[in-house]
Steps between C-alpha positions, in 0.01 A plus 500: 500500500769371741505171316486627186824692633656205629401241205654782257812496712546087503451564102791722506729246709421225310609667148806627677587136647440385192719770320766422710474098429508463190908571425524195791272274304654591156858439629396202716354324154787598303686292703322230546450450103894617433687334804670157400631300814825458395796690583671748292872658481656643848207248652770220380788640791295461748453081522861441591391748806197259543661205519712639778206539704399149412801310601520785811829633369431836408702770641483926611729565191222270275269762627770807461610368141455767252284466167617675205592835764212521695468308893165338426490400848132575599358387142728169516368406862140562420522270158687250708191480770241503204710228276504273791151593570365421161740227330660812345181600303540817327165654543574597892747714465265676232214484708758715776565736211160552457443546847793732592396742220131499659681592828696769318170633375344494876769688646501781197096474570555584864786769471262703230200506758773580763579824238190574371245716738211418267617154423200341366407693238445440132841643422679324759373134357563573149897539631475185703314307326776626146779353774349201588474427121850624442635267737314219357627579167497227240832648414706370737387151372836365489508546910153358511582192326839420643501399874897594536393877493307526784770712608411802314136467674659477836772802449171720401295381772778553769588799349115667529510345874758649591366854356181411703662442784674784506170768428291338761331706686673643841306179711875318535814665555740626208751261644307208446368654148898441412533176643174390298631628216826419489426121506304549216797677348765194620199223332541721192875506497568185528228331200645731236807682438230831408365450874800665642370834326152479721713667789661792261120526333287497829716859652242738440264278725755513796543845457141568531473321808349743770765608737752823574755568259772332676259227544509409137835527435552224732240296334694597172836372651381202642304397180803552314694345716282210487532477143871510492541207725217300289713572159860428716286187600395428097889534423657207700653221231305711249651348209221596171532256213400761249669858526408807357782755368399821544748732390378286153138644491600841572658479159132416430319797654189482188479123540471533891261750493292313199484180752393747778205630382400230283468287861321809643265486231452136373182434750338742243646404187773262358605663217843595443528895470142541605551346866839756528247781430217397717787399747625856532122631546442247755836693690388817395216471615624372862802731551195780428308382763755422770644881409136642591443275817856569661535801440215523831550176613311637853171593283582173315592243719228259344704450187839356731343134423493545185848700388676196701299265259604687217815532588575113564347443183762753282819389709366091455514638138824642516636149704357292194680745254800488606547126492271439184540769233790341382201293307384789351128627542313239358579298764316711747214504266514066470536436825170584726644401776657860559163618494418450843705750619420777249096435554607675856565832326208514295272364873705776626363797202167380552488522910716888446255604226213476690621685786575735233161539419402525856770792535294774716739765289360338149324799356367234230408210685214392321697543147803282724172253568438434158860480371559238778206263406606529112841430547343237744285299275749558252763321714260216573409439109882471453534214796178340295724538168793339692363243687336350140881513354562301816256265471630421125860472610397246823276297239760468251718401714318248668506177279904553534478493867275230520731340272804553697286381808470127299843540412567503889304170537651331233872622557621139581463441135682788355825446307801791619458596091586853400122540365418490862794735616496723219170524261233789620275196419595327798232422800840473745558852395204643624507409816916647490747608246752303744332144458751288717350746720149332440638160508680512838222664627260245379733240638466677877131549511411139357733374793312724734193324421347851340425388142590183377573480133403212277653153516489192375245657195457231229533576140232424281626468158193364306175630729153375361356835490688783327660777716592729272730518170856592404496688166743467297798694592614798215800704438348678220563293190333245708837285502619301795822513479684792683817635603563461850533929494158449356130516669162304394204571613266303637144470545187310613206518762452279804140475747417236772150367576281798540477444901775603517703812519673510192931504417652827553836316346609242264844331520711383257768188466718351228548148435387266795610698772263533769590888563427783326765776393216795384158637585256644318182709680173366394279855484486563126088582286397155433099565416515247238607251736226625741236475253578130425535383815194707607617699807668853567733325721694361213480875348951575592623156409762591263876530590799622308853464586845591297802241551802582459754249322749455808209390742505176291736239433691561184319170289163431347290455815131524592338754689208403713200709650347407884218636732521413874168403628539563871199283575657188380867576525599456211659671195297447168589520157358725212471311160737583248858616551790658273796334373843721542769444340797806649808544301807614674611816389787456242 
C-alpha cells in the first residue's frame, strides 16, 4: 500500500515537472529555429563601444553614455562581456534572456509558496504553472529574438528580486531586506529608463516589513531617499536625444488613454479597439482586487508581492505611454516588445485571484474554484492562439533576416545606391533603417577579427552548370524602356548544388561592374522548379525585385543576376539578363 502511495505520488511530480517544462522547451525551440546570428537595429551602437574595449580605450562616460533616454549601463556591460566572449554571436545574449526570465519565474515560484499555507495543491499549480507559461509567452517574440533587449528580462527579474527580497521571511534583518533590495532596485534603474519606477512600485513591500510604526516610516524615508539620490544620480549630463512634449498629449487625453490600455491589453489581443477594451478589464479587474486586499492589508498581507508586481507593471505602462503614444495605439499593438512588462499584470491577476479563491471570508469558494480554472484554461488557450500568430510572424520573417545576415557577409560588394538606402526591398535595411550605421559597424567588427566579410570572391560569368535564371524583366507592357521615375520588375530563381544550404539573396549589377546596386530575397513557391530538379530543397527558388529608374544609369544598359556560393567564393551568374534602356525625364 505504501508503495502504491509513493509510486502514485512520483506520478503526480512527474506530470507537474513536466507541466511546468514544457513553456521552457517551446520557447527554447522557438528560438533556436527563429534566431539569426546577425545583429539587428540598436545592436549596431554598440560596436563603436566594442572596439573601445579592443584597442583598450574605452572610457566611464562610454559606459554612462545614454541610448535613446535610457542608462543601459548593466545591459551594455553584460553584452560587452558576452560579445567578447563569443565573437559577438547573437544567440548569448538570447540564451541570458531566456535564462533571466526562468529566474524571474523561480523567484515568483518561491514567493507564492512563501504566501500560500497550502502551497502545493492542485489550485496553487494551475496559477504557477499559467505564470510560468505567461512569462514564456511566444508574444514577446520580438524580445526573444533580438539579443539588444535583454534588458527588459533583466528589469523584470531585478524587479521580482527585489520584491523577494523584501517578503523574506523574518530569518535576516529588515535592514539588510532593504539593502538586498535596493541593489536590485539600483541594477534596475540603471538598464532601463522604466527601472527607476521598481523603487516607487516595490512601497507596499517596505511598508509591510515587520516592525513598529515608527519603524517603517524610517524604512519608508530611507527607501525614498534612496531612490531620490539614484534618479539625481540618472540626471547628471542627462541630455535625451528624443523628447517628449507633454503639455502636447494632454491635448490628446482619448489618444493617451487608447495607447494605455491597448499596451495593458495587447498580451491578450492585438486588435485595435478590442485590446483598449480587454485593456481596461485587465485594470478593472486589478484595481478590484488591490481595493479588496488593502482595504485589510493585516488579514491580507500575502497579496503585498503581488500589488507591487501589479503596480510596476501599470506605472511601466504609464512610462511607455507617455513617451510613445504620440505613435498612436497601433504601435503598442506592433511592437511586442512592450509586452514584457504588461505580462507582469496579468502574472500579477493570476497569483491575486487565487488567493481570492482561497479567501477564508469567500462564502462561494467552490463557485470562485471553478470560475478561476475557466478563466484559467481560457487564458492559456489564448497564449496557444498567440504564440501560433507568433510563430507565423518569426517564420515570415525569417528568409529576410537570413537575407540581411548574407547581406552582412557580402557588404564589401555593395554599391552606396539609393535601392540599398531607400527600397523596403533592401537586405541592408533589415538589419537598420540607418545603413551607414550597418556599414561602419561592419567595418569595426571585421577589423576586430569577429566576422570577416567576403574578399577577393571571383565572378563567374559563364559557369558550366546553371545557377539559376534571370527572367525577363517587365513593366507591364513588357517594354524595356523606362523613365528614370519609372520601376521594372524583375524576376527569376536561383539554387546551388543540393549539399548545400541554399541562397537566401540574389544580387544584382549593371554593365561590367563587379558590384551590385539591388537585392532581391530568394524565398518565393517554386514547386515546379522542385519537381524538375527532383528535391524539396529547390521548392522557394524564385525571387522578385522592383527597380526603380534612378538606381540605374540613365542609358541602355544590362542588368545581371548572381548567387554567392560561399563554398567556393565566388559570385555566379544566372542565365539570361534584361536589357534597360532609362530615359531621363523630359
Amino acid at each position: 500500500m505504501v508503495y502504491g502511495i509513493h509510486r502514485t505520488l512520483m506520478k503526480k511530480i512527474l506530470w507537474l515537472f513536466t507541466l511546468y517544462l514544457i513553456p521552457v522547451l517551446v520557447l527554447i525551440g522557438f528560438v533556436a529555429n527563429f534566431s539569426v546570428n546577425v545583429p539587428i537595429d540598436d545592436e549596431w551602437r554598440l560596436a563603436s563601444f566594442f572596439a573601445k574595449i579592443a584597442g583598450g580605450k574605452v572610457t566611464f562616460n562610454d559606459v554612462w553614455a545614454l541610448h535613446s533616454n535610457h542608462r543601459i549601463v548593466f545591459p551594455k556591460i553584460m553584452m560587452a562581456m558576452l560579445a567578447f566572449l563569443s565573437r559577438w554571436n547573437i544567440n548569448y545574449p538570447l540564451c541570458l534572456s531566456i535564462g533571466l526570465a526562468i529566474l524571474t519565474f523561480l523567484a515568483i515560484y518561491k514567493l507564492s509558496a512563501m504566501q500560500i499555507q497550502n502551497g502545493g495543491d492542485d489550485l496553487w499549480h494551475l496559477a504557477n504553472i499559467l505564470t510560468c507559461i505567461l512569462l514564456c509567452s511566444l508574444v514577446q517574440h520580438e524580445n526573444w529574438l533580438w539579443g539588444f533587449q535583454l534588458a527588459w528580462f533583466l528589469v523584470n527579474f531585478c524587479f521580482i528580486a527585489a520584491v523577494y527580497c523584501l517578503i523574506l521571511p523574518k530569518k535576516i534583518s529588515a535592514s539588510i531586506q532593504i539593502s538586498l533590495a535596493a541593489l536590485f532596485c539600483l541594477i534596475a534603474s540603471f538598464s532601463l529608463a522604466q527601472g527607476l519606477l521598481s523603487w516607487l512600485a516595490a512601497i507596499p513591500a517596505v511598508v509591510a516589513l515587520e516592525g513598529t510604526v515608527a519603524q517603517k516610516r524610517k524604512r519608508l524615508i530611507v527607501w525614498m531617499l534612496l531612490f531620490v539620490a539614484t534618479c539625481g544620480i540618472y540626471s547628471i549630463d542627462y541630455h535625451p536625444s528624443r523628447k517628449t512634449n507633454i503639455f502636447a498629449l494632454l491635448h490628446q487625453p482619448l489618444v493617451v488613454i487608447d495607447y494605455f490600455l491597448s499596451l495593458l491589453g495587447s498580451p491578450i489581443v492585438r486588435l485595435s479597439g478590442i485590446s483598449a477594451l480587454v485593456g481596461l478589464i485587465i485594470l478593472a479587474s486589478f484595481i478590484f482586487l488591490g481595493w479588496h486586499f488593502a482595504k485589510n492589508m493585516r488579514q491580507h498581507h500575502d497579496a503585498v508581492p503581488w500589488l507591487s508586481i501589479g503596480l510596476f507593471s501599470v506605472v511601466s505602462a504609464l512610462f511607455i505611454t507617455v513617451g510613445r503614444a504620440q505613435f498612436g495605439a497601433i504601435q503598442a499593438l506592433e511592437s511586442s516588445r512592450y509586452t514584457t512588462n504588461s505580462i507582469l499584470l496579468l502574472v500579477a491577476l493570476v497569483q491575486l485571484g487565487q488567493l481570492l479563491v482561497r479567501d477564508s471570508m469567500a462564502s462561494l469558494n467552490r463557485r470562485y474554484t471553478l470560475v478561476y480554472r475557466v478563466l484559467a484554461c481560457l487564458l492559456i488557450g489564448i497564449i496557444i492562439i498567440n504564440s501560433g500568430q507568433a510563430v507565423a510572424q518569426s517564420q515570415a520573417a525569417l528568409a529576410y533576416k537570413q537575407g540581411g545576415k548574407d547581406c552582412l557577409e557580402l557588404i564589401n560588394y555593395l554599391e552606396p545606391s539609393k535601392f540599398f538606402q531607400d527600397s523596403p526591398e533592401s537586405c541592408l535595411r533589415v538589419l537598420s533603417k540607418k545603413t551607414w550605421l550597418v556599414r561602419e559597424g561592419a567595418l569595426v567588427i571585421d577589423k576586430i577579427g569577429w566576422r570577416n566579410s567576403a574578399k577577393n570572391v571571383e565572378f563567374v560569368a559563364n559557369p558550366e552548370k546553371v545557377y539559376g535564371y534571370f527572367d525577363r524583366g517587365q513593366i507591364g507592357d513588357k517594354s524595356l524602356t523606362i523613365n528614370k521615375n519609372n520601376a521594372m520588375k524583375a524576376t527569376g530563381w536561383a539554387v546551388l548544388p543540393a549539399d548545400l544550404p541554399q541562397p537566401n539573396i540574389i544580387l544584382l549589377s549593371v554593365g561590367d561592374k563587379q558590384s551590385f546596386f539591388a537585392n532581391a530575397y530568394v524565398n518565393l513557391d517554386s514547386g515546379d522548379i522542385a519537381q524538375t530538379l527532383k528535391s524539396q530543397v529547390y521548392r522557394n527558388a524564385r525571387w522578385a525585385v522592383e527597380l526603380s529608374g534612378d538606381n540605374l544609369p540613365i542609358a541602355q544598359t544590362e542588368i545581371k543576376a548572381w548567387v554567392y556560393n560561399p563554398v567556393d567564393n565566388q559570385f555566379v551568374k544566372l542565365r539570361g539578363g534584361a536589357r534597360v534602356k532609362v530615359e531621363d525625364e523630359e
